[in-house]
Every structure is written in C-alpha cells, then in structure tokens.
C-alpha positions in Angstrom: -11.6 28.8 -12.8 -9.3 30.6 -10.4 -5.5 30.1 -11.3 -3.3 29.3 -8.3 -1.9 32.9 -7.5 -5.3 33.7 -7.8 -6.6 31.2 -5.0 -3.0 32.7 -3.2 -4.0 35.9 -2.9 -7.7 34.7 -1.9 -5.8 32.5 0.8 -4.4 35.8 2.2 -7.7 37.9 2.3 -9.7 35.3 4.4 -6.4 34.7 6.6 -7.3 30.5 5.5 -4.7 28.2 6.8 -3.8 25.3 4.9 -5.4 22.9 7.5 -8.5 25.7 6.9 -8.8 24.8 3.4 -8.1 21.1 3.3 -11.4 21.2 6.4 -13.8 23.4 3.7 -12.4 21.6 0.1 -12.6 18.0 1.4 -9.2 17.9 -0.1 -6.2 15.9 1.9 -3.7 18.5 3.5 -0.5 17.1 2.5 -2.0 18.2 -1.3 -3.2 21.5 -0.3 0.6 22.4 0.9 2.1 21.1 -2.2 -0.4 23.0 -4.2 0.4 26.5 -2.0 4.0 25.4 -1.4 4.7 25.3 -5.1 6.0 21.9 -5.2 2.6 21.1 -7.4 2.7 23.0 -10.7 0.0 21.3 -12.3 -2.8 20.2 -10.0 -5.7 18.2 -11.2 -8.8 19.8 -12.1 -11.3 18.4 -9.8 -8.7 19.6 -7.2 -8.8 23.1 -8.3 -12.6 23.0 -8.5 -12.8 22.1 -4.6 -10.4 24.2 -3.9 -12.2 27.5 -5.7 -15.2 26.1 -4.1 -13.7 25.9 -0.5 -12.0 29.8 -1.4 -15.8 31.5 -2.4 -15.1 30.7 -6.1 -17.8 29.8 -8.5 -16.6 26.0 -8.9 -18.7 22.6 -8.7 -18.5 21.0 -5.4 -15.8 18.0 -5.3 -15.1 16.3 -2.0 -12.3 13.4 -1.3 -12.2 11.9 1.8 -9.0 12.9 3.7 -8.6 9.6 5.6 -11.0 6.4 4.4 -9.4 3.9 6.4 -12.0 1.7 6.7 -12.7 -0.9 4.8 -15.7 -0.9 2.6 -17.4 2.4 4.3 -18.5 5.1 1.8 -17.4 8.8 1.8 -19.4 11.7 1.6 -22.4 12.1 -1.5 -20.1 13.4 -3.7 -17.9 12.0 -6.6 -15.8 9.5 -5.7 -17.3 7.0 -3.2 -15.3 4.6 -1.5 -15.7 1.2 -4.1 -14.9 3.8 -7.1 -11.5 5.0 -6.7 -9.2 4.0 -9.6 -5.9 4.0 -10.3 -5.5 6.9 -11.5 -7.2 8.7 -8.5 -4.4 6.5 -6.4 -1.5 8.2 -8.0 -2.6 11.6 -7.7 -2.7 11.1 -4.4 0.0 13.0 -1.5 3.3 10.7 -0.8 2.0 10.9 2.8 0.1 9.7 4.6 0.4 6.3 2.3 -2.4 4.3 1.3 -3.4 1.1 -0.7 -6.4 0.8 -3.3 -8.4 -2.6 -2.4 -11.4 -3.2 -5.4 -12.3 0.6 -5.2 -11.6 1.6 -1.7 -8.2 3.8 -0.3 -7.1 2.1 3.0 -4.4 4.2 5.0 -1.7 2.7 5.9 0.6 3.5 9.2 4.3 4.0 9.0 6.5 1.3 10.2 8.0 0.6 13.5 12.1 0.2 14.0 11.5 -3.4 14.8 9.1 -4.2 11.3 11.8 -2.5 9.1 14.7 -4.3 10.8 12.6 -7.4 10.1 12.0 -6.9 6.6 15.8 -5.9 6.0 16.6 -9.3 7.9 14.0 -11.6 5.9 15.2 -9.8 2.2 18.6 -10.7 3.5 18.2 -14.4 3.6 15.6 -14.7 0.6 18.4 -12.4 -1.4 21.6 -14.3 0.0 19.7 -17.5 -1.2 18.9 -16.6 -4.8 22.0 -15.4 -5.5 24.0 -18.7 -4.4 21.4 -20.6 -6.9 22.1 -17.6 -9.3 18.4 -17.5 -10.0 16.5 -15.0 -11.2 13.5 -14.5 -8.8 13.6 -10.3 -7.3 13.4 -9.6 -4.1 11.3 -6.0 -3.0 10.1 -4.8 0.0 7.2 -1.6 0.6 7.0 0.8 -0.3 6.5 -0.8 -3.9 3.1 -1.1 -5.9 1.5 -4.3 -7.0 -1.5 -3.9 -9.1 -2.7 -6.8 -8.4 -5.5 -7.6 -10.2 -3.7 -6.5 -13.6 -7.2 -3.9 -13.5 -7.6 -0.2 -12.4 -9.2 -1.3 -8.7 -6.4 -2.2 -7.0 -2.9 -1.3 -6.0 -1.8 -3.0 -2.6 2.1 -2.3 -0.9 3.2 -5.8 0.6 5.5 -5.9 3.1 7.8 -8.3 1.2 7.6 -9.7 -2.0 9.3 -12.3 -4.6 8.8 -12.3 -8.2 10.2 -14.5 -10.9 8.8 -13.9 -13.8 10.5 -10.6 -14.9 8.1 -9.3 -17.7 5.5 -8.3 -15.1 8.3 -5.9 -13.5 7.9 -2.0 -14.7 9.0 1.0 -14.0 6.2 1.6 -11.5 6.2 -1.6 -9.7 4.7 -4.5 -10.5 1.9 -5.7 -12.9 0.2 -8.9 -11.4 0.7 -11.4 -8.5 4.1 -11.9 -7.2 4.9 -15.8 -6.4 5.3 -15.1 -2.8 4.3 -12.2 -0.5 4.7 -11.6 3.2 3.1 -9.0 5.2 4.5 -8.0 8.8 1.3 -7.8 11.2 0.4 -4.8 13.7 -2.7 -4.0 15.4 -3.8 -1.7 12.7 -3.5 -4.0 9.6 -4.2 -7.2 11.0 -7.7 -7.8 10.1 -6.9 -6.1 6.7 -4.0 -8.7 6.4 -5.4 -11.9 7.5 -8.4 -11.2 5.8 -9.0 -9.1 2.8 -5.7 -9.7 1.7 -5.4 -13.4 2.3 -8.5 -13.6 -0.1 -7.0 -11.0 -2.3 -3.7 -12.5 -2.9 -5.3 -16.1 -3.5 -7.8 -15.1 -5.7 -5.3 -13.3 -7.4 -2.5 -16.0 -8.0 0.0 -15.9 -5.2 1.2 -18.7 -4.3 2.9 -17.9 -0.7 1.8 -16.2 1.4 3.4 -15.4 5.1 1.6 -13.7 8.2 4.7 -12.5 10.5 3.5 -11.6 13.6 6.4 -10.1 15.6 4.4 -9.1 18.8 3.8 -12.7 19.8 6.5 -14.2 17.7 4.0 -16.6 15.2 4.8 -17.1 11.3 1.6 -18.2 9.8 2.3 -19.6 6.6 -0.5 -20.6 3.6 0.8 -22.5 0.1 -1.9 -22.5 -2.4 -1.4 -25.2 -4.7 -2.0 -25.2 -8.7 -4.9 -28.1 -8.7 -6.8 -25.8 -5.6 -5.3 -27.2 -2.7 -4.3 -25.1 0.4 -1.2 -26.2 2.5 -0.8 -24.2 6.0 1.5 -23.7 8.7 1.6 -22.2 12.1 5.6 -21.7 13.3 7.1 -19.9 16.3 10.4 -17.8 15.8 12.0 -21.0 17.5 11.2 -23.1 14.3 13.3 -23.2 11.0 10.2 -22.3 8.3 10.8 -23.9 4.4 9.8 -21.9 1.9 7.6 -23.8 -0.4 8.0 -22.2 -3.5 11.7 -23.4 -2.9 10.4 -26.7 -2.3 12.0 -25.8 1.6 15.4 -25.6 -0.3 15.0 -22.4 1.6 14.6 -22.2 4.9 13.9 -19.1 7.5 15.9 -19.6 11.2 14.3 -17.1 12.9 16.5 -17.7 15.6 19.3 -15.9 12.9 17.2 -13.1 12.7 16.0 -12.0 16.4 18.7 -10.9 17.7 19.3 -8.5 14.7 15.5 -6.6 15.6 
C-alpha cells in the first residue's frame, strides 16, 4: 500500500488533478482534497486502496459513488451498493456536499436558500419562546443535526426542524431515535423525498408531528399520528394560525408573525 507522500509524488508525475483522481478512484472530490490538502491525516483504508488503484498502484478496486441522489438506484458493481451503506460509511463521508442515509441509501442534499433558513430561525423562535414561558424541557434543533432514526446502522436523516423531549436520547452526535415533532421546509428537489419516504419514515419510526412547510405556495401541511393508530391531518395557508398538537394547540404558529421576517 502506497503511503500518502507516496501517492503525492505519484500525483505530480502523471500531472493528475484532484478532480482527475476523484473521476479514476470513484472517490468524492471534496475527500480527495482533504486527503492531498492535508486536512486528512488518517484516511480510511478502502480509500487508500481506490486511490492507489486510480494512481497505477497494485491496490483492489473500490468505487463509491460521488453523488447517489436518487432514491433507491444502485451504484456501480463494486462494494458498497446503494441499500448497504451504514453508518459508519455516512460519517466518513466529506462535510460537503451533505447527504442523509435512508435504509442503506446516501441521498444528497442541496444547501438552503435565504428564505428556508430565515424560516427555520423564525419557526425555532416561536417553538423556543414557548417552551421557555412553560419552563419545559422539550429542545429545540434545526439541520444540520443527525437523527438516527431507526436507533439501527441504516439510517441517519437531517430534518429541517425538530423537537425532543425526552432528553436521554440526546448525545453528543445528535440524536438517538424519533424526535416528538419534526418539520421539513419543502423545495423542488426534496419534495418527493419529504412527502413520501420521509412521511413513512418518520411514522414508522414514532414521530408524532410531523409538518410539510411549503414556502413557494405558502401551504403548512400538518399530520398527527396518534398512540392507538389514528392519523389526524391538516392543510393551512400562511393566513391561518396552526396549533401544535403535541401542545394540545397550547401552541399555536401565526404565520402572518413570521412572513414578513423571510
């Protein structure tokens, strides 16, 4: 196995560029510049492997796929497929681009516009300013912030906005389980993932809130899933005051408080 100054010096005597290597290794580019850059001292074996491979070196062949955003497509024949990434593949991963695990598969995710982040800001505002005049004990988080899920090594998703009450499934990492309520902000790109895979995903799992904000034609779609397997929903506009079931509508969103903050 090559060591890094050795793949360096290899680097210079093909004249590779970084975007060269990440094409031939299968291996995301925002890795291979760490890896070159020095900001990655230890890079995973596998990693090396592809990258020796990629550089003329005797290793195994080891693809990832640079951008899987679909979901439930498969990558290329080699080790791993989409469906069998784990956790631990998830965070080896670059910090950019950002991605979500869903049973298996790595989903890219887009950055945010101005007018999503002002809205999460807004909403964490009002569910914050509530809990603390009830001096409860619920915690408020926004993305990006990991939520495995399942409590298994399949899936780590980034809601938009979440609550949680019961503290002993916070850790240092994020958050280990199903939050009581979560809220994703919709755009083009992640509206089929939201109001589909993770609508299931987030029942199945235990959530019991879940909000669909839709800022582009102003609709709060709201879903309450109920202990004995009942489903409440709602459909609001931003001209409507939403309760917050969870709160028993003690709490209630004025979007008309929040618009012309975005």
């Amino acid at each position: 196995m090559m060591t890094v100054s050795e793949m360096k010096e290899r680097k210079k005597t093909l004249h590779y560029t970084n975007e060269k290597i990440a094409e031939l290794s299968g291996v995301p580019l925002g890795t291979v510049q760490k890896i070159f850059g020095g900001a990655t001292t230890y890079p995973r074996y596998d990693t090396m492997q592809a990258l020796e491979k990629a550089l003329g070196g005797s290793g195994s062949t080891f693809t990832v796929q640079e951008t899987p955003a679909v979901y439930g497509s498969s990558t290329k024949e080699d080790f791993p497929r989409q469906g069998e990434y784990t956790v631990d593949d998830y965070r080896a991963l670059p910090d950019h681009p950002r991605y979500e695990l869903i049973d298996g598969v790595l989903i890219e995710m887009e950055s945010p516009s101005t007018k999503h982040q002002s809205l999460l800001g807004e909403l964490a505002y009002h569910f914050n300013l509530f809990i603390r005049s009830r001096k409860g004990t619920c915690r408020v988080f926004f993305a990006p912030f990991d939520v495995q899920l399942d409590c298994d090594e399949k899936t780590i998703v980034q809601p938009d906005l979440i609550i949680i009450c019961d503290r002993d499934k916070l850790k240092d990492w994020g958050l280990w389980g199903a939050p009581d309520f979560a809220l994703e902000v919709l755009s083009p790109s992640s509206k089929k993932k939201d109001m589909i895979i993770k609508y299931r995903k987030y029942k199945a799992a235990g959530v019991k809130e879940y909000w669909l904000v839709d800022p582009e034609n102003e609709i709060v779609l709201t879903y309450y899933f109920g202990e004995d397997g009942t489903e409440k929903t709602g459909i609001y506009g931003f001209d409507n005051i939403i309760p917050v079931e969870i709160y028993h509508g003690e709490l209630e969103i004025d979007f008309a408080e929040i618009v012309p903050y975005l």
